[in-house]
C-alpha positions as CSV (number, residue, x, y, z in Angstrom):
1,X,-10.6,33.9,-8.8
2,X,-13.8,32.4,-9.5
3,X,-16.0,33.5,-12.4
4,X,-19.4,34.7,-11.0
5,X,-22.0,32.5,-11.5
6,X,-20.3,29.5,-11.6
7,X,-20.2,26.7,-9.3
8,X,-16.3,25.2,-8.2
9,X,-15.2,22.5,-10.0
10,X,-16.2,18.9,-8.2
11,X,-13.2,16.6,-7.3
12,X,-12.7,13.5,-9.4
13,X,-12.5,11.7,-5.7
14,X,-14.7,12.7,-2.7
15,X,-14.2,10.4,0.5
16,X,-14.4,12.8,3.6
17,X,-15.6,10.6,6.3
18,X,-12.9,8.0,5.4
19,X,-10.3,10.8,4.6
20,X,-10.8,11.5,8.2
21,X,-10.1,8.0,9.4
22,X,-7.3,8.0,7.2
23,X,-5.4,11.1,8.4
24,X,-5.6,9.8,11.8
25,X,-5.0,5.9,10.9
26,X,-2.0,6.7,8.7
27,X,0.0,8.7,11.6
28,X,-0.5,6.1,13.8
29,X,1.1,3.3,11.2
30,X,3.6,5.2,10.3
31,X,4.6,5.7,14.2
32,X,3.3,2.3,15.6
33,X,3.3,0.0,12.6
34,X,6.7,0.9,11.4
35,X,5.4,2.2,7.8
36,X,7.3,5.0,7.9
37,X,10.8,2.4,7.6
38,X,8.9,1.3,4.4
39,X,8.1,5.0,3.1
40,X,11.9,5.4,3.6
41,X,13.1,2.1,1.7
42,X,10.6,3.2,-1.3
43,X,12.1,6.5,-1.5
44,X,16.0,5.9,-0.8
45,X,18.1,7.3,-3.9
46,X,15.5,9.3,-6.2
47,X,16.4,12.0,-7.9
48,X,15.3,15.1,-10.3
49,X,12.0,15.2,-10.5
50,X,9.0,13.4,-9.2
51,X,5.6,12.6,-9.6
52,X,3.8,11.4,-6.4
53,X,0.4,9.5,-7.4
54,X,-2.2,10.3,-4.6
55,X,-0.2,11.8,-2.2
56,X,-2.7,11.1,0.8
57,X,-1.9,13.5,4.0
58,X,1.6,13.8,2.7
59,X,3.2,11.3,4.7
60,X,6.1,11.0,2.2
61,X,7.1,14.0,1.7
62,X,9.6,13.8,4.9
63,X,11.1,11.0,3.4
64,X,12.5,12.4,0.0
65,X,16.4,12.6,-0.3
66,X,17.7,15.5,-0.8
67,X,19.0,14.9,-4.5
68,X,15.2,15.4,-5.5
69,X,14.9,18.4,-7.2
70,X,10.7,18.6,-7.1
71,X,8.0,16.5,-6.4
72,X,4.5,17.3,-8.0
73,X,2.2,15.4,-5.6
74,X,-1.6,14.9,-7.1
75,X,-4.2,14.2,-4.5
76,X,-7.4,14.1,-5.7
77,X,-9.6,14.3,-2.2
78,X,-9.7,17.6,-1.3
79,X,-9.7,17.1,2.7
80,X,-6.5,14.8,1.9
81,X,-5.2,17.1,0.0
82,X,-5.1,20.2,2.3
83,X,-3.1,18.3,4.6
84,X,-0.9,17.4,2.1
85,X,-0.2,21.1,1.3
86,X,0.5,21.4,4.8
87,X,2.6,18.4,5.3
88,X,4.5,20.5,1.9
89,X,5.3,23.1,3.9
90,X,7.5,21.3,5.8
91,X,9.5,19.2,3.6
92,X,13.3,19.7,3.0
93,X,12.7,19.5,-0.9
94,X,10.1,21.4,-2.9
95,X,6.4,19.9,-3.3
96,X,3.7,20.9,-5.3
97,X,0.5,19.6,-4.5
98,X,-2.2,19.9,-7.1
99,X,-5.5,18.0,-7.6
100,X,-5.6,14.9,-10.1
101,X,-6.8,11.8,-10.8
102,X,-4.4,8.8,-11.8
103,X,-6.2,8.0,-14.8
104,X,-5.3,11.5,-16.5
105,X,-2.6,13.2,-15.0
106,X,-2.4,16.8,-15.8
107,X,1.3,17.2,-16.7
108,X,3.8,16.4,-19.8
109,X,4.3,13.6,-21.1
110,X,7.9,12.1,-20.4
111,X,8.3,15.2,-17.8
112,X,9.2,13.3,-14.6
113,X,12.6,11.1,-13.7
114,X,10.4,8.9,-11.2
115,X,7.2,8.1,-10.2
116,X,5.8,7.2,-6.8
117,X,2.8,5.2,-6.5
118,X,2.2,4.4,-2.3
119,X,-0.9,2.4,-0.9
120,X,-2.8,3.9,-3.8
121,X,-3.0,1.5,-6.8
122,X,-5.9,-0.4,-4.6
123,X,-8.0,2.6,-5.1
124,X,-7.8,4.1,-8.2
125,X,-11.1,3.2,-10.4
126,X,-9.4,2.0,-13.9
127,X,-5.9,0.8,-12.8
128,X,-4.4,-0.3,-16.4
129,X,-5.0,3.5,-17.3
130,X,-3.8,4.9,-14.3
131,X,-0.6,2.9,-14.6
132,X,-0.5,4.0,-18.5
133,X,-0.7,7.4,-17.2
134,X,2.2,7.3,-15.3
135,X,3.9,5.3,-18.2
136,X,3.1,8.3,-20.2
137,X,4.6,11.0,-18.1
138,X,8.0,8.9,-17.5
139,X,11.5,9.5,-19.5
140,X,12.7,6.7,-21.3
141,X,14.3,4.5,-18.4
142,X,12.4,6.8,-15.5
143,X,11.4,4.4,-12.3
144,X,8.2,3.8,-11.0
145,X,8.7,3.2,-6.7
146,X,5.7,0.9,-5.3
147,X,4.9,0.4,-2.5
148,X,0.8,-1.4,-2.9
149,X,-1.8,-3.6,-0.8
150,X,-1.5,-6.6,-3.0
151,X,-3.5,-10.5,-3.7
152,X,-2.4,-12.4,-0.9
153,X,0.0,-15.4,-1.6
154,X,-2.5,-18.0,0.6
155,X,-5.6,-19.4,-0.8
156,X,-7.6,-18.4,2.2
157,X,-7.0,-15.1,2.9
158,X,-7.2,-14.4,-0.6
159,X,-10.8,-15.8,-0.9
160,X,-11.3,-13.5,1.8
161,X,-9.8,-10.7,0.1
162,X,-12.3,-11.4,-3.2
163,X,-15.3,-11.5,-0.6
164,X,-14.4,-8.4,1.2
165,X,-13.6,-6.8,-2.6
166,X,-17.0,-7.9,-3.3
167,X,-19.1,-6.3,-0.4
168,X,-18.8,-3.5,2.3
169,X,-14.8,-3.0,2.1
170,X,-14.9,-0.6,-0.6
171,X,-17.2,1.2,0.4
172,X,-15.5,1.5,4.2
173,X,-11.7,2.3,3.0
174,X,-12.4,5.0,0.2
175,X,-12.9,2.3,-2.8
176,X,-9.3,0.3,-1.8
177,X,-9.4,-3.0,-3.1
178,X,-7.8,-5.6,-1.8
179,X,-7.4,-8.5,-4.3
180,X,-5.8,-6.2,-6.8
181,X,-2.4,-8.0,-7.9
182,X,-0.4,-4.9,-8.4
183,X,3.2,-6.8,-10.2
184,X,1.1,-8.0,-12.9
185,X,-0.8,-4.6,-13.3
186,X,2.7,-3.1,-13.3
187,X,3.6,-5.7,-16.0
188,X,0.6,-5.8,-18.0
189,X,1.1,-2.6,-18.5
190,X,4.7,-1.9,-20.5
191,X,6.7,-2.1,-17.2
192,X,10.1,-3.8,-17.0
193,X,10.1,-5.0,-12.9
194,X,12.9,-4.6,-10.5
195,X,13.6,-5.6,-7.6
196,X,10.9,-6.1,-4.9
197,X,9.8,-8.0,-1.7
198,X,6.4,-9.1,-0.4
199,X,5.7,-7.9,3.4
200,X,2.5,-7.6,5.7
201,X,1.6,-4.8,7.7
202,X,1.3,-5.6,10.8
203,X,4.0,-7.8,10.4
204,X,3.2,-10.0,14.0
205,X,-1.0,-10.6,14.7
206,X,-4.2,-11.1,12.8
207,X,-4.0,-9.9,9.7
208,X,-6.7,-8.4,7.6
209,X,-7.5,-8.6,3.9
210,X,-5.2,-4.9,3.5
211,X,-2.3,-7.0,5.4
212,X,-0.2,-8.6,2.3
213,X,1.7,-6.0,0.6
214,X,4.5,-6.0,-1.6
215,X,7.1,-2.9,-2.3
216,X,9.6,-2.3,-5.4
217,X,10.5,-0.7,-8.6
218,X,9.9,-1.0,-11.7
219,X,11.1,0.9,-15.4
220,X,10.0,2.4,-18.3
221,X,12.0,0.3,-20.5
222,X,14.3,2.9,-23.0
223,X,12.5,1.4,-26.4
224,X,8.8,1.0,-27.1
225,X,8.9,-2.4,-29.0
């Protein structure tokens, strides 16, 4: 209910032309550019419960085993979002989607078995908060599942990366940046890192400065030294 006189609360992330383009670009990856393969690799063997970090249109939601016994999904653009609650409706575990921003999560801390951060890290204005966030809100050993543009491994497209950082990509992809190098964030930020592998998407063809990407876990070790 809202109180009278007073206006809704704004979202901490407001993108609705490029949540547009997204909804529609996204499908057609996850069909065409086999993302949805990689949404199902990042997700393979979770359980309990899970914390999905901007949750986008929902794409994942489809892809959670069954051993998962919730998934609180924060999305923090509202047009996003409401296609996420859809996308909810249809999953075979439950899924709560509520609005958030990474860099303070609205739930407990140490709450959540696993966290899942998917082509979102790029975006997020202050990634070594964001990332203590979801430090925060982790058990003692809990996983963190990433799946992240990344800093390409080549000189040159990474100087093209810096340059497109720099200018009008940003402001084009809903503030995505490009050069971010997400393992050292991860790192840099108390993480112990697992296993992982660098890919591009599309894997054949020109690739752009979003191409590079790399997809993994990592823990929350089980002592704070």
């Amino acid at each position: 209910m809202q109180l009278r006189g007073r206006k809704p609360p704004k979202d901490a992330v407001h993108h609705p032309v490029f949540a547009r383009f997204y909804a529609r670009m996204s499908v057609t990856a996850d069909l065409k550019g086999g993302v949805a393969a990689y949404r199902e690799e990042l997700l393979a063997g979770l359980s309990g419960r899970v914390v999905e970090i901007g949750a986008g249109n929902g794409l994942n939601f489809a892809h959670y085993p069954g051993a998962v016994s919730e998934v609180v999904a924060l999305e923090p653009e509202r047009s996003l979002r409401q296609l996420a609650v859809r996308a909810a409706l249809r999953a075979e575990v439950p899924v709560d989607v509520v609005p958030g921003a990474a860099e303070a999560l609205p739930v407990k801390n140490e709450g959540f078995d696993a966290a899942v951060a998917s082509l979102v890290l790029c975006t997020v204005r202050d990634l070594p908060r964001a990332l203590r966030e979801i430090r925060r809100v982790l058990r003692p050993g809990g996983e963190l599942r990433f799946f992240e543009h990344g800093l390409a491994p080549g000189r040159a497209l990474a100087t093209a990366q810096r340059a497109a950082d720099r200018t009008v990509w940003p402001l084009l992809f809903g503030g995505c940046h490009t050069a971010r190098d997400p393992l050292a964030a991860i790192e840099a930020a108390g993480f112990e890192l697992g296993t992982y592998r660098r890919l591009r998407i599309p894997e054949k063809g020109l690739q752009a400065p979003s191409s590079p990407c790399v997809l993994g876990v990592a823990r929350k070790p089980f002592t704070v030294e």
